[in-house]
FIMARPA-833164 format. One record per residue: x, y, z of N, C-alpha, C in turn; residue number from 1; chain. Coordinates in steps of 0.001 Angstrom, whole numbers, plus 500000, padded with zeros to 6 digits. Each point is the difference from the previous one (the first is absolute). Example, Ala and Ser with C-alpha at 12.3 -4.5 7.8 and 13.67 -1.06 7.14 Angstrom:
# FIMARPA-833164
> n.east,n.north,n.up,ca.east,ca.north,ca.up,c.east,c.north,c.up,resi,chain
> 513190,494310,507800,499110,501190,500000,500900,501200,500000,1,A
> 499650,501050,499280,500820,501190,500060,499230,501090,500730,2,A
END
This chain:
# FIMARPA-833164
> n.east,n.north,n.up,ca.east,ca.north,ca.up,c.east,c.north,c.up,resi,chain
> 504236,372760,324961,499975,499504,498626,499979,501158,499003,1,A
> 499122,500679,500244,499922,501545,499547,501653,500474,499674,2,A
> 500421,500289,500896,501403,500585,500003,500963,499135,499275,3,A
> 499842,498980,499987,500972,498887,499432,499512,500307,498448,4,A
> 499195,500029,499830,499145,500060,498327,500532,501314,499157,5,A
> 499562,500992,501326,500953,501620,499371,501391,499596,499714,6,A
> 500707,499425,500965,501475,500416,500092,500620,499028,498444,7,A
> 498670,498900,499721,501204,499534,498998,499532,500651,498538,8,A
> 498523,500392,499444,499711,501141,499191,501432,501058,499900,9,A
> 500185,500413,501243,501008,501675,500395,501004,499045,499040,10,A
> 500700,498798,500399,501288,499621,499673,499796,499495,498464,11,A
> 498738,499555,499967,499778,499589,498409,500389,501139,498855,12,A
> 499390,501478,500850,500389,501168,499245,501022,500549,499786,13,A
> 500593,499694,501091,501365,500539,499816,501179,499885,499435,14,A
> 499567,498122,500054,500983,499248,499446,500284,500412,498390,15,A
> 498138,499679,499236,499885,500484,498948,500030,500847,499392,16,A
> 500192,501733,500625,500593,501170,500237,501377,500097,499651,17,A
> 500700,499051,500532,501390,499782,500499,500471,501553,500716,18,A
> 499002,500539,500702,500115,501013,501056,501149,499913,500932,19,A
> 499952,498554,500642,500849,499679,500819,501724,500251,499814,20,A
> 500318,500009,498521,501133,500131,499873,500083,501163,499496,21,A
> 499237,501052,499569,500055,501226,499757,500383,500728,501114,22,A
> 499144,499683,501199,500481,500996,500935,501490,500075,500901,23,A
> 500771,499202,499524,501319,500153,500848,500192,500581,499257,24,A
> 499805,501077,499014,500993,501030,499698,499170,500855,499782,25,A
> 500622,501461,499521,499445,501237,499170,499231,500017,498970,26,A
> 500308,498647,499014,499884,500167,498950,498926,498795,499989,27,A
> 498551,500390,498888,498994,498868,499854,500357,499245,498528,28,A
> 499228,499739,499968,500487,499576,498478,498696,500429,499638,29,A
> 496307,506088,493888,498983,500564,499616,499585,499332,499141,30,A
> 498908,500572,499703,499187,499180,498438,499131,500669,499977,31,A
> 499118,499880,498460,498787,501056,500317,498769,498680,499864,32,A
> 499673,499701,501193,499578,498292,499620,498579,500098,499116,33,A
> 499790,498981,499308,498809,499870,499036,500188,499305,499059,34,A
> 501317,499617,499384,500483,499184,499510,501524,499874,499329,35,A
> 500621,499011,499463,501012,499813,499894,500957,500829,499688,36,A
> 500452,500200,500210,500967,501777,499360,501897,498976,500039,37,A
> 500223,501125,499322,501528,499574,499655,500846,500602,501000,38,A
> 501793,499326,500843,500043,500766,500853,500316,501155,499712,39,A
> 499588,501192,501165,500452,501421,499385,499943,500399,501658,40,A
> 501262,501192,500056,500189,500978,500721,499176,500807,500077,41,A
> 500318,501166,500909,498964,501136,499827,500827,501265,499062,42,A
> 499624,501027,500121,500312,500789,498601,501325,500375,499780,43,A
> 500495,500455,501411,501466,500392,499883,501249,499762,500811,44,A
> 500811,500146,499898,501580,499218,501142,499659,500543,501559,45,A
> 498985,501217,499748,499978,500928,501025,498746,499575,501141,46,A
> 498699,498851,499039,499082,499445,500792,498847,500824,500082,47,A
> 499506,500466,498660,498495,500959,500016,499190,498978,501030,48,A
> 499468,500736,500871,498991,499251,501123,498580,499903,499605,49,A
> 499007,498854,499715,499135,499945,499312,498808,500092,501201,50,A
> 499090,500090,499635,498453,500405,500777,499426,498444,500463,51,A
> 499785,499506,500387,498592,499157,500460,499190,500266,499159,52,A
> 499347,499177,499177,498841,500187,499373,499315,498840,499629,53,A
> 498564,500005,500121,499226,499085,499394,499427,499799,498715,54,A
> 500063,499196,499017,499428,499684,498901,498353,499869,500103,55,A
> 499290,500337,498777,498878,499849,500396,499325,497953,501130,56,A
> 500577,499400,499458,499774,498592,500136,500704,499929,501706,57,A
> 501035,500670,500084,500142,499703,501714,499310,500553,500809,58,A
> 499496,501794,499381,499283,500824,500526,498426,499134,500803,59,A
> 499670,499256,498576,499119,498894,500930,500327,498967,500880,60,A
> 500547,499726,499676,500729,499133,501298,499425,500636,501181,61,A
> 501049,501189,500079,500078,500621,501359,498646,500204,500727,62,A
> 499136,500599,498826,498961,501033,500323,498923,498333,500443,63,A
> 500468,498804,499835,498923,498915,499933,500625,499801,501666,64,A
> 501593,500191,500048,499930,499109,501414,499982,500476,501180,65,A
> 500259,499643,501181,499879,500269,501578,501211,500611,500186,66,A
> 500288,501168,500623,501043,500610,500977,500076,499181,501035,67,A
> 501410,499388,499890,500806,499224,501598,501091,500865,500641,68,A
> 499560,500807,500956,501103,500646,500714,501073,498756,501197,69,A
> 501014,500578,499675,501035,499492,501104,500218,501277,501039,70,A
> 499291,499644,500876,500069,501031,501125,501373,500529,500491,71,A
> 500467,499003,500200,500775,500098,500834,501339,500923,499252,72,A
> 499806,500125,498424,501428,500743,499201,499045,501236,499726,73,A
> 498615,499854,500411,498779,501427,498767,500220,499541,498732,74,A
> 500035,498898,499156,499875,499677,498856,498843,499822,499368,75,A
> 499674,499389,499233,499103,499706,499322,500096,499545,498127,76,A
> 499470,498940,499777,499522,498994,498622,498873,500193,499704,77,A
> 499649,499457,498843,498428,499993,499630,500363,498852,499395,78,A
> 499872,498775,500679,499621,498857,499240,498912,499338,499873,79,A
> 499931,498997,498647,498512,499579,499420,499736,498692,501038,80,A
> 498741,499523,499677,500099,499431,500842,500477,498362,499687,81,A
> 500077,499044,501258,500710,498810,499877,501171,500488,500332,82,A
> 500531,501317,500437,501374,500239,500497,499456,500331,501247,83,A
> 500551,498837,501353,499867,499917,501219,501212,499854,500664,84,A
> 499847,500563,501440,500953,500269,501198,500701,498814,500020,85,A
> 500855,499824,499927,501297,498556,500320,500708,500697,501782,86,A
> 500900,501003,499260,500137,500566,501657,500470,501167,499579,87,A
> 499609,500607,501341,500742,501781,500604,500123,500345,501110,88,A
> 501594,500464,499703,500407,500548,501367,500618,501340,499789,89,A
> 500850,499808,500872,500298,502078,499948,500739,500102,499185,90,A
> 501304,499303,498976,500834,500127,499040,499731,498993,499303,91,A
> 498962,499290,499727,499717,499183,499015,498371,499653,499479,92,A
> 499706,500170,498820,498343,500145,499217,500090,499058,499202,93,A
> 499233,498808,500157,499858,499217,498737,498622,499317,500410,94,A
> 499297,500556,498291,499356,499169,499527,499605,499028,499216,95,A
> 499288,499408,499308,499663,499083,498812,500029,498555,500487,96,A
> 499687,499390,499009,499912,498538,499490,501304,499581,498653,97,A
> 499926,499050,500369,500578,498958,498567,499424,500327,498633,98,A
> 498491,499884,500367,499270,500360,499043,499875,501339,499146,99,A
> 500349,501232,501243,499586,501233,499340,501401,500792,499474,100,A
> 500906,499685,501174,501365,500457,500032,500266,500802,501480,101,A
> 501092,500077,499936,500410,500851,501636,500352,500957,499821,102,A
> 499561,500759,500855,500373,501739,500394,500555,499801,501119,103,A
> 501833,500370,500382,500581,499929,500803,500524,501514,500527,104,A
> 499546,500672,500913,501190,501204,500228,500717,499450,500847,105,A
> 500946,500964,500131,501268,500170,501544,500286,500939,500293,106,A
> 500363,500242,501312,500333,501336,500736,501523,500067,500629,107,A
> 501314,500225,499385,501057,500011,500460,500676,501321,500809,108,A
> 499808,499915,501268,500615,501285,501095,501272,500299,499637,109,A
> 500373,501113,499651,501303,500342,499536,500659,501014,501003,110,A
> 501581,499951,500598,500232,501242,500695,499516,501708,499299,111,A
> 499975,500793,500609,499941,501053,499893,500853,500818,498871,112,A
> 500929,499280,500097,501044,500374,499347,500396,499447,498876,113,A
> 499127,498685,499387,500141,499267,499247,500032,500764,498692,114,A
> 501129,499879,498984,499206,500703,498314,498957,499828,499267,115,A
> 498898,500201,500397,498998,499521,498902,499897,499988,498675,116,A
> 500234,501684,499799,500244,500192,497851,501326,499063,500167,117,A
> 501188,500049,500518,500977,499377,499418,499659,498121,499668,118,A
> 499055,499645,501323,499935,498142,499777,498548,500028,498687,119,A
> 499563,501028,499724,498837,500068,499303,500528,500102,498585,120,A
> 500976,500711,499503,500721,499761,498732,501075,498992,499897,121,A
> 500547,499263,501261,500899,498913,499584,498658,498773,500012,122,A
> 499121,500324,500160,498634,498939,499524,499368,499991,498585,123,A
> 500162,501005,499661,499665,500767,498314,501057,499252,499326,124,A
> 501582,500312,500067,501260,499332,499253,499885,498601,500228,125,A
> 499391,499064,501288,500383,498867,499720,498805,499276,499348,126,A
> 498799,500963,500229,498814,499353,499011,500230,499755,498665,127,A
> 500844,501264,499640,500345,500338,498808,501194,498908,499380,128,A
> 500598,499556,500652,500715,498802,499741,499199,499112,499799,129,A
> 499172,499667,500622,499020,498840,499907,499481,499742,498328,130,A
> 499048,501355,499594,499158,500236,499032,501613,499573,499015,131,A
> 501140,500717,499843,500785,499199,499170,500245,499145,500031,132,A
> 500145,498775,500901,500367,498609,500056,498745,499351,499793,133,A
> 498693,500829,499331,498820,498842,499541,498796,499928,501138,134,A
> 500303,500101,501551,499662,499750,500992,498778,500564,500485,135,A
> 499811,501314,499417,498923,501087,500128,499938,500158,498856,136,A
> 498202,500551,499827,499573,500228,498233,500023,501257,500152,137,A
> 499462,501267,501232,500475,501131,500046,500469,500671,501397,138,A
> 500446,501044,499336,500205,500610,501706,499962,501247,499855,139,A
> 499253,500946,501074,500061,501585,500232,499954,500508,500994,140,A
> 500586,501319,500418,499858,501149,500790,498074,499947,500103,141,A
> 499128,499369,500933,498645,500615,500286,499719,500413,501182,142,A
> 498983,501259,499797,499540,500315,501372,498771,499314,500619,143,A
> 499421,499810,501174,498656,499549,499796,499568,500526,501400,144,A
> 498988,500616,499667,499250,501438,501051,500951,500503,500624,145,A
> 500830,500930,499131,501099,500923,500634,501075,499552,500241,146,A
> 500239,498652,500417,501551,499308,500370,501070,499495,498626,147,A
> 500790,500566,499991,501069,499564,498398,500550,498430,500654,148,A
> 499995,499108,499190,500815,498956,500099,499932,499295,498609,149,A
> 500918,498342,500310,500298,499315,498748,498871,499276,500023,150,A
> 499486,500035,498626,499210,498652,499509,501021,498729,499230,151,A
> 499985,499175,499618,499752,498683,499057,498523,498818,499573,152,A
> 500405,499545,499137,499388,499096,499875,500740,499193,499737,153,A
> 499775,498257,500840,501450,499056,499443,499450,499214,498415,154,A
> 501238,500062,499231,499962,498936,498540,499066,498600,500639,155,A
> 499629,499191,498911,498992,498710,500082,501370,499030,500637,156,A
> 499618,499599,501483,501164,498830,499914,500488,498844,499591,157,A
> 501161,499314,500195,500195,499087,498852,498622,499061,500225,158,A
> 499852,499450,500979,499077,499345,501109,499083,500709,499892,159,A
> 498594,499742,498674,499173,501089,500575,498961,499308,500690,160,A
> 500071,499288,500823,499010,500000,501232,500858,500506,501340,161,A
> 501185,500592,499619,500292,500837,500956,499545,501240,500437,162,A
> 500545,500840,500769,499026,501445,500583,501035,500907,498966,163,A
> 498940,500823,499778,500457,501341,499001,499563,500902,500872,164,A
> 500639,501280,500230,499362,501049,500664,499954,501285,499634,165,A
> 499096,500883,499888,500147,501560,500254,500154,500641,501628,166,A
> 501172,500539,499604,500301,500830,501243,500999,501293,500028,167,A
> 499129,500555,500877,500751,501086,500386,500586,500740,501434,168,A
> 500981,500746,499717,500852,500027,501059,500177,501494,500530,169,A
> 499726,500797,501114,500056,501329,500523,500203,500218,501380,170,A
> 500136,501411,500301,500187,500437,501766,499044,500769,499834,171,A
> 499666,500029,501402,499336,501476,500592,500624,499984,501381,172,A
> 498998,501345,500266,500417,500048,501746,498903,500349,500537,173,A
> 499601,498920,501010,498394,499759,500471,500514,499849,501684,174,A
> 499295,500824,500704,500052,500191,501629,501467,499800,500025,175,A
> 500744,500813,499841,501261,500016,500386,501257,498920,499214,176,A
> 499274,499261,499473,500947,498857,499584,500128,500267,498198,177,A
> 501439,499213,500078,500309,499783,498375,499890,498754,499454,178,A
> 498899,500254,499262,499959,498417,499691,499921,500170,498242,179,A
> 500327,498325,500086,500125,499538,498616,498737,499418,499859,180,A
> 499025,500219,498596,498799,499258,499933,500710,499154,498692,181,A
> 499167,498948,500611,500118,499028,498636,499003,499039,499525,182,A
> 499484,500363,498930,498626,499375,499649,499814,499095,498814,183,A
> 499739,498969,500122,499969,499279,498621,498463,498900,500092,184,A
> 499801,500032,498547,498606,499259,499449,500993,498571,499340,185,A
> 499624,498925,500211,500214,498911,499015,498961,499327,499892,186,A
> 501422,498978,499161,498342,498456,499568,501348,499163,499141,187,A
> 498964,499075,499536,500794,499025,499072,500460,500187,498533,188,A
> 501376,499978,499692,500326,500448,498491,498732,500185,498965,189,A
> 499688,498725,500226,498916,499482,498979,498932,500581,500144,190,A
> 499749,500465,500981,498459,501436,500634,500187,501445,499645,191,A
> 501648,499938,500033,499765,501603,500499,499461,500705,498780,192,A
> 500230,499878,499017,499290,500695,498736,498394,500527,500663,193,A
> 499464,498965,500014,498736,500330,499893,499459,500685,501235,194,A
> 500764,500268,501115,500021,500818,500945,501025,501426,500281,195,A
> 500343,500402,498772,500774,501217,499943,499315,500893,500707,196,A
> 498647,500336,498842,499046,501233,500628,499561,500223,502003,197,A
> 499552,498414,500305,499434,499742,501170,501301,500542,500834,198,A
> 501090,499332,499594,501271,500259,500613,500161,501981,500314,199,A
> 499699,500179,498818,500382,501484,499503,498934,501047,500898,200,A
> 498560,499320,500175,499429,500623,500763,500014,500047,501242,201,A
> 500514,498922,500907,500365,500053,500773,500966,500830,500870,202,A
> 501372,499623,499278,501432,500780,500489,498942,501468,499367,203,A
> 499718,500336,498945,500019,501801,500448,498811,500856,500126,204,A
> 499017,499110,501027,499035,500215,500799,500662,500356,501200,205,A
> 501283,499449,500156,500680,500334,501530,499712,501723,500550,206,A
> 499775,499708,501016,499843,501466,501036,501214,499630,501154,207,A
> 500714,500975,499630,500875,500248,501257,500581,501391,500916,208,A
> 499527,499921,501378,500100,500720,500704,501416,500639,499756,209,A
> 500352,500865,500478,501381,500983,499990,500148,500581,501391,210,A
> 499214,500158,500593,499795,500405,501326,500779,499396,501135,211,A
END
């Protein structure tokens, strides 16, 4: 019963994620979250790469909640609490509730040979399409503990009891492998405002191994 209870939570999340259709491709679908901002790029055609940083108000967040490592990638969150284990496995981290919102990563194995900067800036251009067609409120070049990748934040949907998400998109190379990380915080149109910061403390509390 147990297992039956997880597995439909996992699918409840995912669904509402719409994870599921993100991952058949490369491409997922920045902000400086805290509140509503207009959409905007980052500074130049060229992609100034911005820092991770906490505002004083997420800074508490962080400093209030629990470190959840995912063993199995050397990761690590600091989420508040009421954000609980749904499931984890070796290429997939999700936590939360309905109530609080979901923290979803993924772990995509890439050949050796795969382009990373090259699929990492055709992810930047098509975000960047996005933020012009309305779709995203921002998007940037961020790093977060040493790793460069894309952020967004998605526009309010038409549907706002639909899922809005912050996420972001990067590689490393951890025990031999190339992988694609992909991490995103949501919730409901109509929520996400008031969970920017929580959101914000979360994603860049991230610790990630390089090793």
């Amino acid at each position: 019963m147990k297992s039956l209870l997880g597995f439909g939570m996992l699918f409840f999340a995912l669904s509402f994620c719409g994870l599921g259709e993100r991952l058949q491709s490369l491409q997922g679908d920045g902000n400086t979250p805290g509140g509503t901002t207009p959409a905007t790029a980052d500074k130049s055609s060229d992609g100034d790469v911005d820092t991770a940083s906490l505002n004083s108000d997420q800074k508490a967040i962080a400093d209030a909640a629990t470190e959840v490592k995912w063993e199995e990638q050397n990761m690590s969150w600091r989420l508040p609490e009421g954000w609980n284990k749904m499931d984890v496995r070796k290429e997939s981290f999700n936590y939360g509730s309905p109530a609080v919102g979901f923290l979803i990563g993924t772990i995509s194995t890439m050949p050796a040979s795969f382009p990373a900067e090259i699929s990492l800036k055709a992810q930047y251009d098509s975000a960047l399409e996005q933020l012009k067609q309305g779709k995203y409120e921002t998007v940037r070049w961020l790093e977060i503990d040493g790793i460069k990748g894309v952020e967004w934040v998605e526009a309010m949907p038409e549907d706002k009891t639909g899922p809005r998400r912050h996420q972001w998109i990067a590689f490393r190379n951890y025990q031999g492998q190339n992988q694609q990380l992909n991490i995103m915080v949501s919730t409901k149109g109509n929520e996400f405002d008031q969970k920017r910061d929580t959101f914000a403390a979360i994603m860049y509390s991230m610790k990630i191994s390089k090793g």
